[in-house]
DSSP file (Angstrom, degrees, kcal/mol; ACC not computed):
  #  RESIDUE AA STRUCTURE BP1 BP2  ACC     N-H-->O    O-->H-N    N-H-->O    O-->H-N    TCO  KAPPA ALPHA  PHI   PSI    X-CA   Y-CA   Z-CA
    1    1 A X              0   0    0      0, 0.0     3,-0.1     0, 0.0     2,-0.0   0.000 360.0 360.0 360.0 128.6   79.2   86.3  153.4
    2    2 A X        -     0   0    0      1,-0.1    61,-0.1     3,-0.0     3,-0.0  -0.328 360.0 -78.5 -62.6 148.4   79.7   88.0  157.2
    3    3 A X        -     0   0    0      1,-0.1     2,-0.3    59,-0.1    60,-0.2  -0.216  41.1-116.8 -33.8 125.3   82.7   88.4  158.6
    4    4 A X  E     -a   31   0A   0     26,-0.9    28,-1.0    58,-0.1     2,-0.6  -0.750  32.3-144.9 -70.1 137.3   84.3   85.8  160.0
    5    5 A X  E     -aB  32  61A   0     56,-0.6    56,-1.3    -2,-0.3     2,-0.3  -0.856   6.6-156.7 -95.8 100.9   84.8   86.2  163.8
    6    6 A X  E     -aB  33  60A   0     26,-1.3    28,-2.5    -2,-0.6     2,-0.5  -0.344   3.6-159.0 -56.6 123.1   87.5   85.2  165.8
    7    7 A X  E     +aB  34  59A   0     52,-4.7    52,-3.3    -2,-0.3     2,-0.2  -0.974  24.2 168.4-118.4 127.9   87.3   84.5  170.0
    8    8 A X  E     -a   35   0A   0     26,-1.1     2,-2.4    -2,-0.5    28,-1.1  -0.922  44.3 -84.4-133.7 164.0   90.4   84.6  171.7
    9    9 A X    >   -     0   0    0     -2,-0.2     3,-4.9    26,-0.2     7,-0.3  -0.333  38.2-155.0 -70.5  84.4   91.8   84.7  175.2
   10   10 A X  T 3  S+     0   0    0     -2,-2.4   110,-0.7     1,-0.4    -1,-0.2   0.523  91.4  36.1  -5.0 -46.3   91.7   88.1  176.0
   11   11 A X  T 3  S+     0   0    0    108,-0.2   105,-2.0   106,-0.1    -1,-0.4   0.378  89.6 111.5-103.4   8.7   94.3   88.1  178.5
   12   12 A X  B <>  -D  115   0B   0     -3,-4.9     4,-2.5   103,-0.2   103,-0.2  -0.831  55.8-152.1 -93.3 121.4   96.7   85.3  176.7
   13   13 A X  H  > S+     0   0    0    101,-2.1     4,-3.9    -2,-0.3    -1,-0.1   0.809  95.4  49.2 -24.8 -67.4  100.0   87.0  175.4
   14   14 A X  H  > S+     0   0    0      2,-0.2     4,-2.7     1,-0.2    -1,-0.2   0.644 114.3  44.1 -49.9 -42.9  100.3   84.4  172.7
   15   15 A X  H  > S+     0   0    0     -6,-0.2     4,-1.7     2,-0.2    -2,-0.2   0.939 105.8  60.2 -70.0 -48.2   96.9   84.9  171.7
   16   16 A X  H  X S+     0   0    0     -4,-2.5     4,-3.2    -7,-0.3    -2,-0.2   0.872 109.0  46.1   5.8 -89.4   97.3   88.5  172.0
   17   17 A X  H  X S+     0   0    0     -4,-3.9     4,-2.1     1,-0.2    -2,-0.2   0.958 107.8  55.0 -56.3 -45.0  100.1   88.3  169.3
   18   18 A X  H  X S+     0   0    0     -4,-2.7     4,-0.8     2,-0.2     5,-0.2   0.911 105.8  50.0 -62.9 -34.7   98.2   86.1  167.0
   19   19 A X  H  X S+     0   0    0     -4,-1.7     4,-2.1     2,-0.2     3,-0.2   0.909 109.6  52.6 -46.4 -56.3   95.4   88.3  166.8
   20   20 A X  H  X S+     0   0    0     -4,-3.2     4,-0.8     1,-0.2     5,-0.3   0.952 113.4  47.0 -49.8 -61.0   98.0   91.3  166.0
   21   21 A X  H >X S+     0   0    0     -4,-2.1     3,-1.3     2,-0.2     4,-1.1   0.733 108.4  54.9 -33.3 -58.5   99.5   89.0  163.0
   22   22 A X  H 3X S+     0   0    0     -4,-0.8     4,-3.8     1,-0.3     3,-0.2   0.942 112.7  43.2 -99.7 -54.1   96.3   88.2  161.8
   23   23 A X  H 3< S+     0   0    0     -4,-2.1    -1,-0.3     1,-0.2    -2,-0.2   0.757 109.4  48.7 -10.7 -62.0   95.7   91.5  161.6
   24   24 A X  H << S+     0   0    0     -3,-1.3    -2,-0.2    -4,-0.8    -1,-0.2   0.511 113.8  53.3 -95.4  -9.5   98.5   92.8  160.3
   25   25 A X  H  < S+     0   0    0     -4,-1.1     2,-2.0    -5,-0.3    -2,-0.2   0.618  92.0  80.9-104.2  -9.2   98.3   89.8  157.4
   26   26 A X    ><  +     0   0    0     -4,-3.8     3,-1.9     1,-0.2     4,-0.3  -0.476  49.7 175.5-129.1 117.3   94.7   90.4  156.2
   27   27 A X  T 3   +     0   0    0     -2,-2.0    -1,-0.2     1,-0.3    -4,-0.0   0.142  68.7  62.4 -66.7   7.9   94.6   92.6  154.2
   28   28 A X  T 3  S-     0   0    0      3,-0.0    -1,-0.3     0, 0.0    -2,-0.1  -0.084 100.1-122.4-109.3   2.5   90.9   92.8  152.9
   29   29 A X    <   +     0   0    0     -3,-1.9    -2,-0.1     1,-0.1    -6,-0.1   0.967  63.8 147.0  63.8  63.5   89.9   93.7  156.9
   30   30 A X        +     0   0    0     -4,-0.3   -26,-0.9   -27,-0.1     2,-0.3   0.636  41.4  84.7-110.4   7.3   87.4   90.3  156.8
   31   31 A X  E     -a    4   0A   0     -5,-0.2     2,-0.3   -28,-0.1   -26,-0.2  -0.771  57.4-166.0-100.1 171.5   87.9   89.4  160.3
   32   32 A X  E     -a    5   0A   0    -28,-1.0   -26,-1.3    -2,-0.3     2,-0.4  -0.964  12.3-148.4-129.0 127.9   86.3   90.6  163.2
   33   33 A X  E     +a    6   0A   0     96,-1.2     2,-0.4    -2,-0.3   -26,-0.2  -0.907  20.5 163.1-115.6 127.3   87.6   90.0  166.8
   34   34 A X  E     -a    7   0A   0    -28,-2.5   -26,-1.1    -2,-0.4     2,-0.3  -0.973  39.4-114.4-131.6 138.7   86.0   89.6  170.4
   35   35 A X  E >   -a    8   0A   0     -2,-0.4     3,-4.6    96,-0.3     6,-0.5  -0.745  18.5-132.0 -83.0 136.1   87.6   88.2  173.5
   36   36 A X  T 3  S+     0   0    0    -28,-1.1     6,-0.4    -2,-0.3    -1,-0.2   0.858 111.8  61.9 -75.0 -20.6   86.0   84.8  174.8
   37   37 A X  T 3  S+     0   0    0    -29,-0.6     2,-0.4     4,-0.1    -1,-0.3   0.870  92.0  84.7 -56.2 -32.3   86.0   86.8  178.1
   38   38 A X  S X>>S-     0   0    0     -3,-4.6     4,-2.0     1,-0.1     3,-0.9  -0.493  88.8-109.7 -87.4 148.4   83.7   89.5  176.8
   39   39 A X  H 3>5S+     0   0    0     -2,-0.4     4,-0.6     1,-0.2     5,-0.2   0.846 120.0  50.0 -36.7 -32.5   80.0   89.7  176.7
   40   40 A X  H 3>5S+     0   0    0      2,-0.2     4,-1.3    91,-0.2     5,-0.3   0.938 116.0  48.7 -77.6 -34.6   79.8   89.4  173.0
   41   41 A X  H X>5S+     0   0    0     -3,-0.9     4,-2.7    -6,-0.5     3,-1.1   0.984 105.6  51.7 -69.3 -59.3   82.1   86.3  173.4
   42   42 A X  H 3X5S+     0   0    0     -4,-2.0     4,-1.1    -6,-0.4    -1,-0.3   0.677 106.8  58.2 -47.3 -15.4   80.3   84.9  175.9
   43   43 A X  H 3X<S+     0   0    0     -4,-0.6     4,-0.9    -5,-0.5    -1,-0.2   0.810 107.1  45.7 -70.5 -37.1   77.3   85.1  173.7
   44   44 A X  H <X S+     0   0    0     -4,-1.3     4,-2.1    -3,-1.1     6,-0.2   0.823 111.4  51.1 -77.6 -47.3   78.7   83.3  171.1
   45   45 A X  H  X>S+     0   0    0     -4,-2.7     5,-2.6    -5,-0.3     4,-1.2   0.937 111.8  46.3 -68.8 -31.0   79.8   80.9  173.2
   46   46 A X  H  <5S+     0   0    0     -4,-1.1    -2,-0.2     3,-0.2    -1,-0.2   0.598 109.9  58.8 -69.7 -27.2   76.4   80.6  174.8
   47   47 A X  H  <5S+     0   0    0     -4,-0.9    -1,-0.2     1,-0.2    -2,-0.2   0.900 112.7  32.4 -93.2 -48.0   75.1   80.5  171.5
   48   48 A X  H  <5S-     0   0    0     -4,-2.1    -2,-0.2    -5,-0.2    -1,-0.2   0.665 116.7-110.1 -65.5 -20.1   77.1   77.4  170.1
   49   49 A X  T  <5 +     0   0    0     -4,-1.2    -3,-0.2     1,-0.2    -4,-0.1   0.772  66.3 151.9  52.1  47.8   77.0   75.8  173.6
   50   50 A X      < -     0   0    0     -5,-2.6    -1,-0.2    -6,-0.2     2,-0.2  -0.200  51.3 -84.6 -63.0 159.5   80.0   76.2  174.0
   51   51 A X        -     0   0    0      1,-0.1    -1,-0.1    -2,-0.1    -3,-0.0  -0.646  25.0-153.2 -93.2 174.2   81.6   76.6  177.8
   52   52 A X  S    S+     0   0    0      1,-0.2    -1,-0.1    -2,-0.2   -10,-0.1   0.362  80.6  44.0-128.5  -5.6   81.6   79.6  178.8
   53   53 A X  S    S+     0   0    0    -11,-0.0     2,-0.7     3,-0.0    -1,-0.2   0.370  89.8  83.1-124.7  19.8   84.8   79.6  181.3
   54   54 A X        -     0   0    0      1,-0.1     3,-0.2   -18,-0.0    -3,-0.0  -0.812  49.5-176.7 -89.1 129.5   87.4   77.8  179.5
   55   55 A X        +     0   0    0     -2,-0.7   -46,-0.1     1,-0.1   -19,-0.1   0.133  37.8 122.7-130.0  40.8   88.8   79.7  177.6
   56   56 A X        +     0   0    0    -48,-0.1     2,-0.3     2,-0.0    -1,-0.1   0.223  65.6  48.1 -47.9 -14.3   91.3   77.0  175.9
   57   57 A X  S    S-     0   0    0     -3,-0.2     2,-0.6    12,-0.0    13,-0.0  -0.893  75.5-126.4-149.1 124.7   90.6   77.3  172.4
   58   58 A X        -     0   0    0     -2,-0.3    11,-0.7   -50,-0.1     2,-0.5  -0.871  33.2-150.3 -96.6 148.7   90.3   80.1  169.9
   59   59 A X  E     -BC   7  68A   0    -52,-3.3   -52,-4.7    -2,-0.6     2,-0.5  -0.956   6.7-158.0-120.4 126.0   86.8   79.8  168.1
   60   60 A X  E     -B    6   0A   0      7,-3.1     7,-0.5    -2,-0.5   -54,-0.3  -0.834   4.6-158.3-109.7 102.4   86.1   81.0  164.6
   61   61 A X  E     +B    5   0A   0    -56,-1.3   -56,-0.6    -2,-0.5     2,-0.4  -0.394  12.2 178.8 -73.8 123.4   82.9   81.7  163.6
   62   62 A X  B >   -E   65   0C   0      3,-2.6     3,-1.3    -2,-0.3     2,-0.3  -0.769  61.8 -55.5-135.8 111.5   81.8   81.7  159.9
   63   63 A X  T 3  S-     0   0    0     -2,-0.4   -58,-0.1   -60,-0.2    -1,-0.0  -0.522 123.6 -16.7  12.2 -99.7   78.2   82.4  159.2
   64   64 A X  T 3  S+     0   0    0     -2,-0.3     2,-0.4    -3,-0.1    -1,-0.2   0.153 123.5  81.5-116.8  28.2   76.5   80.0  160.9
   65   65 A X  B <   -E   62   0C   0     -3,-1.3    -3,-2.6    -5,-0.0     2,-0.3  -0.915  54.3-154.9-106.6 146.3   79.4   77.5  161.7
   66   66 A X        -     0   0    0     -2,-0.4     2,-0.3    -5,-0.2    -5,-0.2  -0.850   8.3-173.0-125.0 161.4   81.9   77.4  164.1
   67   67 A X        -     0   0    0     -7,-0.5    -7,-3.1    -2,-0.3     2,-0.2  -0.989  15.2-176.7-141.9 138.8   85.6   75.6  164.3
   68   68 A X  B >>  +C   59   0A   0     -2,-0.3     4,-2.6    -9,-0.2     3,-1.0  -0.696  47.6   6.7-125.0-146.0   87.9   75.5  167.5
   69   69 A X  H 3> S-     0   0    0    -11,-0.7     4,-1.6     1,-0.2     5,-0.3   0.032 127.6  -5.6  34.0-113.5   91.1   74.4  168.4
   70   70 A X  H 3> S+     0   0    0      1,-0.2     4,-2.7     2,-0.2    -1,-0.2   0.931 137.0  49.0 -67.4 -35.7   93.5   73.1  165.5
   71   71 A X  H <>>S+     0   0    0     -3,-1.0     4,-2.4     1,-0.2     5,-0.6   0.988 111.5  50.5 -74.8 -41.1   90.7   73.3  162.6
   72   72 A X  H  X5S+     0   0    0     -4,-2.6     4,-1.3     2,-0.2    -1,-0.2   0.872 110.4  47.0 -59.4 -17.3   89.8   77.0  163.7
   73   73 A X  H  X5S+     0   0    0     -4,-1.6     4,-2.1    -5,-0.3    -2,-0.2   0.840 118.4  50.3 -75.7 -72.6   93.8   77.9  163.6
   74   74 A X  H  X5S+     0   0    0     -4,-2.7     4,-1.1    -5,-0.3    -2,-0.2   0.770 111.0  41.5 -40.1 -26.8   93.5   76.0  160.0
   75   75 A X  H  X5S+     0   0    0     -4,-2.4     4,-2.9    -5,-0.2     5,-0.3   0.737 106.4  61.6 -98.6 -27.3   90.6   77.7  158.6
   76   76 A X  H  X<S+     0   0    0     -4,-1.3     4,-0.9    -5,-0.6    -2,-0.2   0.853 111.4  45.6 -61.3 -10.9   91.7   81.4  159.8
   77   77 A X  H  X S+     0   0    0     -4,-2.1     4,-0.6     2,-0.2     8,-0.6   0.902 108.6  54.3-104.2 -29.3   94.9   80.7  157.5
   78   78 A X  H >< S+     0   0    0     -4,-1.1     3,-1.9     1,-0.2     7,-0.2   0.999 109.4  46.9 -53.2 -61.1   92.8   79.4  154.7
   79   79 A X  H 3< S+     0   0    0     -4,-2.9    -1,-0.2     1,-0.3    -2,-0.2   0.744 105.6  62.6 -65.2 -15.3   90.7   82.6  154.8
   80   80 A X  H 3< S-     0   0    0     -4,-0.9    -1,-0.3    -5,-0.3   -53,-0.2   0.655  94.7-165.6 -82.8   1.3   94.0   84.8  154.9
   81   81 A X    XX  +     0   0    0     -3,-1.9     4,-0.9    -4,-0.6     3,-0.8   0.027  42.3  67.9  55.6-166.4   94.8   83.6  151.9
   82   82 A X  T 34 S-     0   0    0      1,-0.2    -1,-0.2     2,-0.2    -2,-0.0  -0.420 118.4 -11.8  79.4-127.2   97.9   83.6  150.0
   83   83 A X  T >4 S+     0   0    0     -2,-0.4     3,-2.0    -3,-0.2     4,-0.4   0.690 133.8  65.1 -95.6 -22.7  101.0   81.4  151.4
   84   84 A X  G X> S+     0   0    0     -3,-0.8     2,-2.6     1,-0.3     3,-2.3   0.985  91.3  63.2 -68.1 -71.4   98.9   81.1  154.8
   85   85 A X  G 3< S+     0   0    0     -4,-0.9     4,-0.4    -8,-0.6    -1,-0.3   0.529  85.8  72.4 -50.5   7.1   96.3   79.1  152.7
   86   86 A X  G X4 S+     0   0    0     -2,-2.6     3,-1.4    -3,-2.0    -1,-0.3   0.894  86.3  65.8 -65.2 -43.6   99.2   76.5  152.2
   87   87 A X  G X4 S+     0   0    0     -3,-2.3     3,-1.8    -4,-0.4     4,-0.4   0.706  85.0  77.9 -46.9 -27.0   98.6   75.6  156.0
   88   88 A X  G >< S+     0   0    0     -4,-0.6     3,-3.8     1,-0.3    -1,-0.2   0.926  73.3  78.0 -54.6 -42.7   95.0   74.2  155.2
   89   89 A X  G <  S+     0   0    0     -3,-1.4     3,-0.4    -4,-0.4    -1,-0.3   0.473  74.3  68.2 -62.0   4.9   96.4   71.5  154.0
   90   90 A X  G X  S+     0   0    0     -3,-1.8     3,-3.9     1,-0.2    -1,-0.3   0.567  77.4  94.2 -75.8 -23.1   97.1   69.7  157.6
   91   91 A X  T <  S+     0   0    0     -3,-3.8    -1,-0.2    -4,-0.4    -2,-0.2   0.726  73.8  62.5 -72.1  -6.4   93.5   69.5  157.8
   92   92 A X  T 3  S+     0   0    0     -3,-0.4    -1,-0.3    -4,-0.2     2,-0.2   0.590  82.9  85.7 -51.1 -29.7   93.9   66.2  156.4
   93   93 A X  S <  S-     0   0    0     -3,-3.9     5,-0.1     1,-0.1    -3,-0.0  -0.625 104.6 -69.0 -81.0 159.1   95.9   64.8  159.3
   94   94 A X     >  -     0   0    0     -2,-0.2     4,-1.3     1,-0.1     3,-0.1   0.187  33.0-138.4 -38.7 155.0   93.7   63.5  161.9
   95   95 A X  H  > S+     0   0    0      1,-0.2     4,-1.5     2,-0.2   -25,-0.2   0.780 108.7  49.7 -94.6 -14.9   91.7   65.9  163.9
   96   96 A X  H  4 S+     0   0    0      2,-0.2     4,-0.3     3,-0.2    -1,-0.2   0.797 119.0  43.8 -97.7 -45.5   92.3   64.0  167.5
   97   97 A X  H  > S+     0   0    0      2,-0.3     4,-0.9     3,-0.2     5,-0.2   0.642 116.9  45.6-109.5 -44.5   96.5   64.1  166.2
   98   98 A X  H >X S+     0   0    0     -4,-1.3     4,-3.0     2,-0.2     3,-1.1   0.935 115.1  50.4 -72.6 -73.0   95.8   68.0  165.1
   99   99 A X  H 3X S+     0   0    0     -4,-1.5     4,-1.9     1,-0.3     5,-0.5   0.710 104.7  58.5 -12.7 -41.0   93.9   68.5  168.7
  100  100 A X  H 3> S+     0   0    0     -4,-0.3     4,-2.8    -5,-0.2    -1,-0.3   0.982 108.6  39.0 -79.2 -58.5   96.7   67.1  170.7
  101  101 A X  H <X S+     0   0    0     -3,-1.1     4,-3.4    -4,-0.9    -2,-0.2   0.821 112.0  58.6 -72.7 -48.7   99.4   69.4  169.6
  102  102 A X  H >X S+     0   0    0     -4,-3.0     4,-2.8    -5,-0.2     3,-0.7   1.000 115.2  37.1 -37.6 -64.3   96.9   72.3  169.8
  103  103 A X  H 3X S+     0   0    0     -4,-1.9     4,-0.8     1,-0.3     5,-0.4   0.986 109.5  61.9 -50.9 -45.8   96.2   71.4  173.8
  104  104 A X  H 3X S+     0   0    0     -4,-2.8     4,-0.7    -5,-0.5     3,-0.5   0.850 110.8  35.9 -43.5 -42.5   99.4   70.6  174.2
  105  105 A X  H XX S+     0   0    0     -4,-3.4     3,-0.8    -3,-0.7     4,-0.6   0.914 113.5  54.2 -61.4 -45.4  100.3   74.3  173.3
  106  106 A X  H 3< S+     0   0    0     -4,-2.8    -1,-0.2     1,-0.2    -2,-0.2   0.213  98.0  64.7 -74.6  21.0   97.6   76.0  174.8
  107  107 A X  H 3< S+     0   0    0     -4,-0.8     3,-0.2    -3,-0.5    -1,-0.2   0.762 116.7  33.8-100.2 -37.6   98.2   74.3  178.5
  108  108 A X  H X< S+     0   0    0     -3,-0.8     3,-0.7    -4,-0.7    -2,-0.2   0.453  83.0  99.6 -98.6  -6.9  101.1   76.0  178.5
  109  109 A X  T >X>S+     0   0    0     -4,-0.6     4,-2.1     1,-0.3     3,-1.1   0.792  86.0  53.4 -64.9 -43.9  100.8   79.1  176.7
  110  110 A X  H 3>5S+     0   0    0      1,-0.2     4,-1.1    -3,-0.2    -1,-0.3   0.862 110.9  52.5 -62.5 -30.4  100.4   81.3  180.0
  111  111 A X  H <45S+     0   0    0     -3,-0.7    -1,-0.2     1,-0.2    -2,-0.2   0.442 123.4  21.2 -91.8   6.1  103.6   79.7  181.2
  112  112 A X  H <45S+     0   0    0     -3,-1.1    -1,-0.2    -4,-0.1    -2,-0.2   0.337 134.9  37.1-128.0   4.7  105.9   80.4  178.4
  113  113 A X  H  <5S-     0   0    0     -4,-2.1    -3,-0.2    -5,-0.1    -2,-0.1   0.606 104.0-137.6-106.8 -39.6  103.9   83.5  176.7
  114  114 A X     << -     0   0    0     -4,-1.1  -101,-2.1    -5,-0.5     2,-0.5  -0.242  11.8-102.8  84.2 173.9  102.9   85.0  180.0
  115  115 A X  B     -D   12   0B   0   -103,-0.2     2,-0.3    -5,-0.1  -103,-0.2  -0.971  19.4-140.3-133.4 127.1   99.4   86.5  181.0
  116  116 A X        -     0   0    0   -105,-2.0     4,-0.0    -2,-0.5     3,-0.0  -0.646  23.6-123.7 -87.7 153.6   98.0   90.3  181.4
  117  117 A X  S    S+     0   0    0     -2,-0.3     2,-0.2     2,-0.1  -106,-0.1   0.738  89.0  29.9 -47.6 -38.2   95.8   91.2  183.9
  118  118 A X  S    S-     0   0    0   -108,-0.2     3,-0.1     1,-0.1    -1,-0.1  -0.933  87.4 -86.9-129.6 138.8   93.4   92.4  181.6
  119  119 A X        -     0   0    0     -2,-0.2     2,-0.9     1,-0.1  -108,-0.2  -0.141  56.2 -89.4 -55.9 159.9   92.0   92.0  178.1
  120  120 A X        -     0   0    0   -110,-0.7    -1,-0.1    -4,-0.0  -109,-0.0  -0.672  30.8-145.5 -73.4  90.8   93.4   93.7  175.4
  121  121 A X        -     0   0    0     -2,-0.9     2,-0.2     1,-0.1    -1,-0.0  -0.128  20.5-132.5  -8.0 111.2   92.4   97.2  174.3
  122  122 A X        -     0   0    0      1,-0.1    -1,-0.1     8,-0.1     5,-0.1  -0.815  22.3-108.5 -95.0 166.7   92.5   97.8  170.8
  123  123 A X     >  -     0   0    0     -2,-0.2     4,-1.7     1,-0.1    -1,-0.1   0.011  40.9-102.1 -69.8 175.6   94.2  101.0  169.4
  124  124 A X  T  4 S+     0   0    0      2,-0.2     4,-0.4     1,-0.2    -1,-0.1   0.962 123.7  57.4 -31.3 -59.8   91.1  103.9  167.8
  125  125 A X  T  4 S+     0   0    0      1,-0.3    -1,-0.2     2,-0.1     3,-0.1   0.653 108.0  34.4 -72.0 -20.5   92.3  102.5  164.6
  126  126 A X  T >> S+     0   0    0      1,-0.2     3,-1.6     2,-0.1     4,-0.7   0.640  91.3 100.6-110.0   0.6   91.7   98.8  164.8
  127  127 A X  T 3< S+     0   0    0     -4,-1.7     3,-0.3     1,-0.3    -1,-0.2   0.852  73.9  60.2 -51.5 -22.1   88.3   99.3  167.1
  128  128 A X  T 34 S+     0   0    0     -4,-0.4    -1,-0.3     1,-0.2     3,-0.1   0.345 100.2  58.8 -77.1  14.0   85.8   98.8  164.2
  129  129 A X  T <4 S+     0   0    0     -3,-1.6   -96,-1.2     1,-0.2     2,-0.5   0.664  96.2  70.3-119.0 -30.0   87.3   95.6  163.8
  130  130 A X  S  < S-     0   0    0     -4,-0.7    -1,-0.2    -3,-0.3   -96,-0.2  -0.910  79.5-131.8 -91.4 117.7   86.5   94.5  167.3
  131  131 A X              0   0    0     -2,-0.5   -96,-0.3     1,-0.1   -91,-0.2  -0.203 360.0 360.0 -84.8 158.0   83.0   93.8  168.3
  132  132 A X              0   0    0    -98,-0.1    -1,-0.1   -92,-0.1   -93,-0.1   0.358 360.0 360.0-113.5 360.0   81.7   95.4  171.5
């Protein structure tokens, strides 16, 4: 199986941090990360038909499927395994019910996480992990 990839907002704090977490919780290195901001992201997005300025959503790609919002949060914690794979189990509640709570967060996220200027850099160590 490829890597799964993760697209996030590049300049979202909150998003920012989840990416570090996710990071720092799988421990087999099976994700891969690109910001929906960057050219590979915008490829991806382009490729799914996705839009290509919203950047509302994190997207996870796994082979040749993709999940955003609530189910993409749910299936990265299924693929970290462990205690995270407990979380999967919400994918049962309705997806419109999962989806609301998602927006709800992500409307807001610059205004109670804050925003950089710029996407996020990764250190030497974690650049093989982010595609360019």
């Amino acid at each position: 199986m490829e890597n799964p990839i993760i697209l996030f907002d590049g300049v979202c704090n909150l998003c920012n941090g989840a990416v570090q977490f996710i990071i720092r919780m799988d421990k087999k290195e099976k994700f891969r990360f690109a910001s929906l901001q960057s050219e590979t992201g915008q490829k991806w997005l382009e490729q799914y038909g996705l839009p290509m300025d919203s950047f509302g959503s994190m997207v996870l790609i796994i082979g040749d499927k993709y999940f955003i919002k609530s189910s993409a949060v749910l299936h990265i914690s299924k693929e970290l395994g462990g205690i995270f794979r407990m979380f999967y189990g919400l994918i049962v509640l309705p997806k419109p019910l999962r989806d609301f709570v998602y927006d709800l967060v992500a409307k807001s996220r610059y205004k109670l996480f804050g925003k950089n200027d710029s996407c996020m850099v990764p250190s030497p160590a974690l650049k093989q992990r982010f595609l360019s």
